[in-house]
PATORDO-887879 format. One record per residue: x, y, z of N, C-alpha, C in turn; residue in one letter. Coordinates in steps of 0.02 Angstrom, whole numbers, padded with zeros to 5 digits, always signed. Each point is the difference from the previous one (the first is absolute). Example, Ala and Ser with C-alpha at 12.3 -4.5 7.8 and 13.67 -1.06 7.14 Angstrom:
+00660-00284+00390-00045+00059+00000+00045+00060+00000a/-00018+00053-00036+00042+00059+00003-00039+00055+00037s/
! end
This chain:
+14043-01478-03529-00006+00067+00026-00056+00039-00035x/+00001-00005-00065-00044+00053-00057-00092-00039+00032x/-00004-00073+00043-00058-00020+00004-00032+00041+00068x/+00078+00013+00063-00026+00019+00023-00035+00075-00001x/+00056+00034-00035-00047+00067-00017-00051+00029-00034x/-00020-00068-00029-00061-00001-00044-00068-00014+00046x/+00023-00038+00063-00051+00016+00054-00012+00059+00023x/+00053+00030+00008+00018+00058+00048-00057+00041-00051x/+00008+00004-00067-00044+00043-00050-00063-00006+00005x/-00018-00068+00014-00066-00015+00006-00036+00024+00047x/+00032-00015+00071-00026+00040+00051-00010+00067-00001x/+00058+00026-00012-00017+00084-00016-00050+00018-00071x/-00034-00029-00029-00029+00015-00044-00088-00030+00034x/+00022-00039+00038-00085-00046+00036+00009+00083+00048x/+00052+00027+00052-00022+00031+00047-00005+00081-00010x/+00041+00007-00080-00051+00063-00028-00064+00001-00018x/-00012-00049-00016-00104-00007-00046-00030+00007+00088x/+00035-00022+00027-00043-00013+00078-00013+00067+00031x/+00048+00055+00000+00018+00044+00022-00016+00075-00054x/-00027-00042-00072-00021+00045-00054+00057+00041-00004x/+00064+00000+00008+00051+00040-00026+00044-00017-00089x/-00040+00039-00021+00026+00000-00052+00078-00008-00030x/+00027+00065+00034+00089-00002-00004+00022-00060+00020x/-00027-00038+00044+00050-00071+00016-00047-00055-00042x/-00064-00010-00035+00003-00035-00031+00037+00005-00076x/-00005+00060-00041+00052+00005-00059+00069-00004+00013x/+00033-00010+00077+00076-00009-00010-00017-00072+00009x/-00032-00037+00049+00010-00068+00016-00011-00038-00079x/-00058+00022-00024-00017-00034-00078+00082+00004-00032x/-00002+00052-00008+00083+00008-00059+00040-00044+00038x/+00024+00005+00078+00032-00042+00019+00015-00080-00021x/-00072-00021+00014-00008-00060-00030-00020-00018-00061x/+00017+00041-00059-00007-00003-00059+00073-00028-00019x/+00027+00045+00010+00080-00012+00002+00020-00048+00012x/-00005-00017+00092-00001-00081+00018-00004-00046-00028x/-00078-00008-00038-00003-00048-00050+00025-00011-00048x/+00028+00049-00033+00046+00002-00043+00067-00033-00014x/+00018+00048+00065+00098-00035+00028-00021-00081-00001x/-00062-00032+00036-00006-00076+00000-00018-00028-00066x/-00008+00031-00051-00016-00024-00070-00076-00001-00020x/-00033+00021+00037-00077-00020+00005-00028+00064-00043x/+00022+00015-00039-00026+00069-00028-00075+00010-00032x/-00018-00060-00029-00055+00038+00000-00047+00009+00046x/-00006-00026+00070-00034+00025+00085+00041+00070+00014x/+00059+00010-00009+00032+00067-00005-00025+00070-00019x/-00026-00019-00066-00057+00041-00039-00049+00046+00049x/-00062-00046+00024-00046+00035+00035+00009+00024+00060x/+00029-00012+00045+00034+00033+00054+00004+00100-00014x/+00055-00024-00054+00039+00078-00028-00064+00048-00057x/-00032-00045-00018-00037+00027-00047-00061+00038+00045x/-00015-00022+00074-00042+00017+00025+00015+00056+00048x/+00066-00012+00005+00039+00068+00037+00016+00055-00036x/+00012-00003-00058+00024+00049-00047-00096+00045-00022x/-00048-00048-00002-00077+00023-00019-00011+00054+00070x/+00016-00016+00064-00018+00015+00063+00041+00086+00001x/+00072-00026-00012+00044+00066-00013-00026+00043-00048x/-00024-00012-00053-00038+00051-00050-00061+00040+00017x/-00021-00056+00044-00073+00044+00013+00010+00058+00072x/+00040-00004+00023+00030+00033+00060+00046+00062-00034x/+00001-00008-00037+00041+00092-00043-00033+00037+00005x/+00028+00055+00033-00052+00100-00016-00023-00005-00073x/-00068+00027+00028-00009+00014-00064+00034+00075-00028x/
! end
């Protein structure tokens, strides 16, 4: 199950960059940060979240 929603992440993270929406690529990244995780794969887990959490920072009011 956790493989298939790790597709599901992927896609939504390929069809935010496509679509340049930011908000759905930092949820899909975290999404599948996590994912990788729950499957044991943690350190691919890492950059996913690390790149969503950089994306979320730069998107704060100043």
């Amino acid at each position: 199950m956790c493989d298939d929603a790790l597709g599901i992440a992927e896609r939504a993270l390929a069809f935010g960059e496509t679509v340049d929406e930011p908000d759905l690529i930092a949820l899909a990244g975290s999404l599948k940060g996590s994912i990788l995780f729950r499957l044991g794969r943690i350190a691919e887990g890492y950059a996913p979240i690390d790149e969503a959490m950089l994306l979320a920072d730069t998107r704060r009011p100043s």
